[in-house]
N, C-alpha and C positions, 0 to 999 in steps of 0.2 A: 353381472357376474356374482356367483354366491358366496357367503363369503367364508365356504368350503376351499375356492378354487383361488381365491386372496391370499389365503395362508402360506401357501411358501412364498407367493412373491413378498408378501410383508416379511419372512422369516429372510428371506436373500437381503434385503433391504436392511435391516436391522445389521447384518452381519457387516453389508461393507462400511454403513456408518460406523458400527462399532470398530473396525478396521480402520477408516479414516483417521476416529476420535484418538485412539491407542498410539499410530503413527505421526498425529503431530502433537499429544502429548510428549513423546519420545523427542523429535525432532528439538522440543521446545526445553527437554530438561538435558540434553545431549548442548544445545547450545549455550544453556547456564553453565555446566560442567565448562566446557570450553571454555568460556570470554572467565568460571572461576583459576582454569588452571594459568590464564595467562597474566593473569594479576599477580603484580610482585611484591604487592605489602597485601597483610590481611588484617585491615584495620579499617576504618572507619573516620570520616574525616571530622567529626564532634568530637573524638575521642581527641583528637589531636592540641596538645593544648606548650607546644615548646615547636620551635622552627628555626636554626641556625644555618645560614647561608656560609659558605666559604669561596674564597675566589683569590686566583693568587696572594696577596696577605693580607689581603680585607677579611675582616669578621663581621656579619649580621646578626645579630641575634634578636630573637621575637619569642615574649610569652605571653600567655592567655589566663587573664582571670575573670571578671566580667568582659573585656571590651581586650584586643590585642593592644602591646606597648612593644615599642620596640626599646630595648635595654643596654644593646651596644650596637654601634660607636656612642651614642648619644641617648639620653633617656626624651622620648618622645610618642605622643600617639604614633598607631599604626593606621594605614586603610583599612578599617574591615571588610570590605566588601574585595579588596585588591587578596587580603589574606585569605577568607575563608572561601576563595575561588581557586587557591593555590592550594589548601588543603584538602581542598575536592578533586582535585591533581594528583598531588599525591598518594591518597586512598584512592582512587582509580588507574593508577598507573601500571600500563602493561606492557609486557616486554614481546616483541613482534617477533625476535628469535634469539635464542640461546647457542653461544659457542665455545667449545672444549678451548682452551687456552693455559698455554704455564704460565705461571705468574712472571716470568720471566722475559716472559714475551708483552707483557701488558704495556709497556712504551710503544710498540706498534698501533697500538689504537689510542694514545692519549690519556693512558689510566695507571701509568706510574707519576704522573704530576697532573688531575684531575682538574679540566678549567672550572666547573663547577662541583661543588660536594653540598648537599643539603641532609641535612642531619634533622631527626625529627623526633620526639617526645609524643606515645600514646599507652594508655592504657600503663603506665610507667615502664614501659619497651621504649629503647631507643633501636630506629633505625635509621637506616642511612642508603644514599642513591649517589653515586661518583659520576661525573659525565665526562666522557673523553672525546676524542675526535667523532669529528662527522663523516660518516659511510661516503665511502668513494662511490661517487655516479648515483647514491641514494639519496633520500629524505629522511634517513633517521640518524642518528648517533650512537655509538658503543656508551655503553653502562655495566654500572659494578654495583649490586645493592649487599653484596658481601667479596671486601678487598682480597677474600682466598677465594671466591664463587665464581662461578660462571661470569662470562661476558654476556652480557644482553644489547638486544638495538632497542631503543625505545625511538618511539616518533620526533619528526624535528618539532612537530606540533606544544608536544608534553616541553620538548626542554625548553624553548620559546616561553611556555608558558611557568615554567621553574625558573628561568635566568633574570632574576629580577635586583635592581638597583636600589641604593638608598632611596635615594626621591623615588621611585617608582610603589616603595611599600612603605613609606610614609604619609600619613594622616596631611593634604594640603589644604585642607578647610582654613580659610584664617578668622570666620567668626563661630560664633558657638552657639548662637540663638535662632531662635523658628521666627519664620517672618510674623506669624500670628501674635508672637510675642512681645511685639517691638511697642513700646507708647511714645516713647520720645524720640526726634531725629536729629541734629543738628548742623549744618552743611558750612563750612567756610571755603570758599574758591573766592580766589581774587577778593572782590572788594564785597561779594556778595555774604552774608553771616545773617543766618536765618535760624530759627527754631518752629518745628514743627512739632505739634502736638497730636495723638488718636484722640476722635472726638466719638466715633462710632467703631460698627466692625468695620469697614473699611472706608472713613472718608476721615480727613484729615482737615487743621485751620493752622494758621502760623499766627504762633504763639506773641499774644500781648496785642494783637491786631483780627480779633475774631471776626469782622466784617468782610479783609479780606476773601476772595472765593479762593480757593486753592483746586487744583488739580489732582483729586486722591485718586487716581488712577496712574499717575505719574509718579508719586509718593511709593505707591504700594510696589511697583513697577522697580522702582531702585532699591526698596527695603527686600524685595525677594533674590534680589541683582545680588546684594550684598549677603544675603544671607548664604548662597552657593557658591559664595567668589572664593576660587581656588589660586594656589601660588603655582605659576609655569615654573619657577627656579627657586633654590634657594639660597642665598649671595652670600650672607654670614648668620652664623648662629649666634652670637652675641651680639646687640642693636648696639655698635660703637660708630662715633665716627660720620653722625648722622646726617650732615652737612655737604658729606663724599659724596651722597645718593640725592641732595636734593631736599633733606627731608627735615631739614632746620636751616637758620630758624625761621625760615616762613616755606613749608610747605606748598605744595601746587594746589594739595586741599586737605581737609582735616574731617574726617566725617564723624559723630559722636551717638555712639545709638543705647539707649537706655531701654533698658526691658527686667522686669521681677527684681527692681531696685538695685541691680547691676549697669556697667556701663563699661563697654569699650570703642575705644577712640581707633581708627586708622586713619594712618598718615599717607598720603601716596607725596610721590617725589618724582626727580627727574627722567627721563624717555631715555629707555635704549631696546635697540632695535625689535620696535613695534610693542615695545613693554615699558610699563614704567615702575620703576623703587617702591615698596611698600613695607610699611611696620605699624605692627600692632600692638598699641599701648604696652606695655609692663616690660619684660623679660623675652617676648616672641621676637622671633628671626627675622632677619630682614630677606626682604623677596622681591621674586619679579613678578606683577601680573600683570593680565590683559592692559592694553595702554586704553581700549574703549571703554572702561571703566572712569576713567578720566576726560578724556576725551568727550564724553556725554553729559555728562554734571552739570546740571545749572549755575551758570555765573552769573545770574541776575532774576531779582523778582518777576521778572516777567516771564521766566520761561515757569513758572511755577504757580503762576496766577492762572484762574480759570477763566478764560476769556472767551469763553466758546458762547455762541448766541444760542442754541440749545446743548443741553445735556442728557437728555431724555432717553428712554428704551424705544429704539427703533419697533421692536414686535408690538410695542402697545398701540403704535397707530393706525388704526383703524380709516380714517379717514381725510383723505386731504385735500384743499382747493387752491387752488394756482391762479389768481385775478391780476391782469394788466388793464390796463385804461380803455383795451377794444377787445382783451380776451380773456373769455374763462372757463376753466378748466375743473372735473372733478374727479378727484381717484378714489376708489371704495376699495378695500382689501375683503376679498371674499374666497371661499375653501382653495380653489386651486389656482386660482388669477386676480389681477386685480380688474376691475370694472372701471374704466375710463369714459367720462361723457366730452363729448366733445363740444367746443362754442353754438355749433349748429344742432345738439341735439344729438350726436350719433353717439352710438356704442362700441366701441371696443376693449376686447380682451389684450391685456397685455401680461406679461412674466411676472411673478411678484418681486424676484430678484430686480427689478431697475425699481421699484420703490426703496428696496433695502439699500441699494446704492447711493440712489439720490441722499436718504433719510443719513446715512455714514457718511456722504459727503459734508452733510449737513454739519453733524458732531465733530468735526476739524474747524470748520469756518470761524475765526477767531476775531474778535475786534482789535483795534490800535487803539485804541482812545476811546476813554469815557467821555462824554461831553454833556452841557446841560442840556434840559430837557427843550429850551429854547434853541438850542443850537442846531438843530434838527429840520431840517426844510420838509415835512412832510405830509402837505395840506393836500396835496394831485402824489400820491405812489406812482412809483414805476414799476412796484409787484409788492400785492400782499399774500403772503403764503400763510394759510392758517391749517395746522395740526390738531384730529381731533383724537378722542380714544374710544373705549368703551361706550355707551349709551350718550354719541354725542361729547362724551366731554371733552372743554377746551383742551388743549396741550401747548399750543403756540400760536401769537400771531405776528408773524414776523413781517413789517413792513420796510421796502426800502425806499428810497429816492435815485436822481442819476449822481451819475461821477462829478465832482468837487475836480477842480482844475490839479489839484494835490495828488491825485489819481485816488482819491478815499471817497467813497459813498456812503451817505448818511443813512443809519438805520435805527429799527425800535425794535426789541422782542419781547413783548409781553408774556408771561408763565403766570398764571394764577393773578398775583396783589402784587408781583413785581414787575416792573417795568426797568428796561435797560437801553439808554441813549449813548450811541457810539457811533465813529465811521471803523470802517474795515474795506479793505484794498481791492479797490475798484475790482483790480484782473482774479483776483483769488472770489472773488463774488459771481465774476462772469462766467471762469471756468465752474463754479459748481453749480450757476442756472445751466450749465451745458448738458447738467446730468436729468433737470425736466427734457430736454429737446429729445436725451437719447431714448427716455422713457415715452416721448411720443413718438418715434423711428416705426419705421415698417408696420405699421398696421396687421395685423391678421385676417388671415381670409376670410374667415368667420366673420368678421362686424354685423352688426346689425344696426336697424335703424329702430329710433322709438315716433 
């Protein structure tokens, strides 16, 4: 076709795109118009920088200089994030319908004694939102954003999200430091009174006994617990009486954490329902949190001791062999599977995931007892499991013996120049040789032979 005989059709073409374009520009500034006329403050919620709640004869009040404070009843942080979600509320707040009403009629909806009134500071405009009864058979509420104006419905959603309590827009952080921050820890529960010191970015030694191994995974693990630990209640604003809660003079524990030459102490104290008493050093409130917070704390060096026969990165192994007294095994990790040789010579593919199980079950298996290096029966193994990595290298080689009448099985796990003689518990040994058995399970149809 020439492209004489093209030209109207491209001119028809043009016309109704431009037609299109025009009508959902329209559609599109017709819909701003709308969602602008049904907004009932014309502000902006940065702008916002004063918030006073009212509710039968409670007063809130909240201002804003760098960070929210709330000012009365009590001078205290606020939540920021709890606030500046409310003032996105209320600079978005729309009213769903408007109705002629005499003010004298306003006790019919709730708005001659308002359950909520939130009063607001922007741009140095004070406004104001009254809330009164909730719509009969509806989901919204009558409103007043001017006490001679119109009645508005706003959403049950909006006021839900406006009816907010002391505790609910106050700051319940109860520490103040970033877990990165912490150098020192100090733990007293029961009879257990430990100090731990950062020796790295994250690995930890207890302090005056650097030999000890420690568990900085379990360190870091309660420094970031304690870093977010938030109060469910809050019981008294002046710390009196501290003995009422548990919390003198021998607390349930005492935790001490030092960071940028600062230190504060929290006290936890006695259990009520599924929470227990807490206060933090100086002048802070007393409160209820989480009871698991307590409940989980080490009472004794051992649970804080690294006792694990490897520690290693499961991804870095590369290669591993499984030898009993009549059988032996080889697992290769390669791009999509692992390559398993069998006693006889065969091949199969297997998942890589039941490597990384095995290899996780591995990093749990803990010893009981250190013992000497004689103390160890391990001249005939009943399995040497040895880890390789990279180009061959060592990683582990972990030798066992059988079960000791104690139910404890003697072992050795060599890393590198160290050597480590202990038994560890027969059944917690057996269950994790379970997780070779399940990595040799079902064979794939694929095998091959070499």
């Amino acid at each position: 076709m020439s492209a004489k005989k093209l030209l109207p059709y491209l001119i028809v073409l043009l016309i109704v795109a431009g037609g299109f374009l025009i009508s959902e520009l329209y559609q599109s500034r017709q819909a701003a118009q709308d969602k602008a006329a049904k907004k009932i403050f014309a502000v902006s919620a940065g702008n916002i920088k004063a918030i006073t709640f009212k509710r039968d004869h409670q007063e809130i009040r909240l201002t804003k200089e760098k960070d929210w404070q709330i000012v009365k009843p009590l001078k205290t942080p606020a939540a920021d994030f709890t606030i500046n979600s409310l003032a996105e509320t209320l600079a978005g707040l729309e009213k769903q319908r408007e109705l002629e009403v005499e003010s004298v009629k306003l006790a019919e909806y709730g708005l001659d004694h308002p359950s909520l009134t939130v009063e607001f500071k922007a741009a140095d405009k004070t406004y104001q939102i009254r809330v009164g009864d909730k719509v009969p058979g509806g989901r919204g509420y009558y409103a007043q954003s001017d006490p001679t104006g119109k009645v508005l419905l706003i959403s049950a959603v909006d006021k839900e999200a406006l009816d907010k309590d002391l505790t609910a827009l106050r700051d319940k952080k109860i520490f103040s430091f970033a877990a990165d921050q912490v150098k020192e820890l100090q733990i007293r529960t029961g009879k257990l009174n430990v100090t731990l010191e950062k020796t790295g970015s994250q690995t930890w030694a207890l302090k005056g006994q650097p030999k000890t191994r420690i568990r900085s995974d379990r360190v870091e693990s309660l420094i970031r617990r304690l870093s977010s630990l938030q109060a469910q209640e809050f019981v008294s604003e002046k710390p009196e009486n501290l003995k009422k809660y548990g919390l003198a003079p021998k607390p349930a524990a005492r935790l001490t954490v030092s960071y940028d030459k600062q230190q504060e102490t929290l006290l936890l104290g006695a259990e009520k329902d599924k929470l227990c008493y807490a206060h933090k050093s100086g002048t802070s409130p007393i409160t209820l949190v989480n009871l698991e917070l307590l409940t989980e704390l080490p009472t004794s060096l051992a649970q804080l001791e690294d006792r694990r026969l490897w520690s290693g990165t499961e991804s870095d192994v590369e290669k591993l062999t499984w030898d009993t007294p009549d059988q032996q095994y080889q697992v290769i990790r390669e791009k999509d599977a692992l390559r398993l040789t069998l006693p006889d010579g065969r091949v199969e593919k297997k998942p890589i995931i039941r490597l990384s199980s095995l290899l996780w079950r591995l990093k749990e298996l803990e010893y009981q007892q250190l013992v000497p290096a004689d103390g160890v029966n391990l001249k005939e193994p009943d399995l040497v499991l040895q880890l390789y990595g990279a180009e061959d290298k060592p990683l582990l080689k972990l030798e066992a013996g059988k079960a000791q009448p104690a139910d404890q099985l003697p072992v050795r796990a060599t890393q590198g120049d160290q050597t480590l003689n202990a038994l560890v518990s027969a059944k917690s040994f057996a269950d994790w040789r379970q997780e070779f058995d399940n990595l040799l399970a079902a064979p794939s149809p694929d095998s091959s032979s070499q």
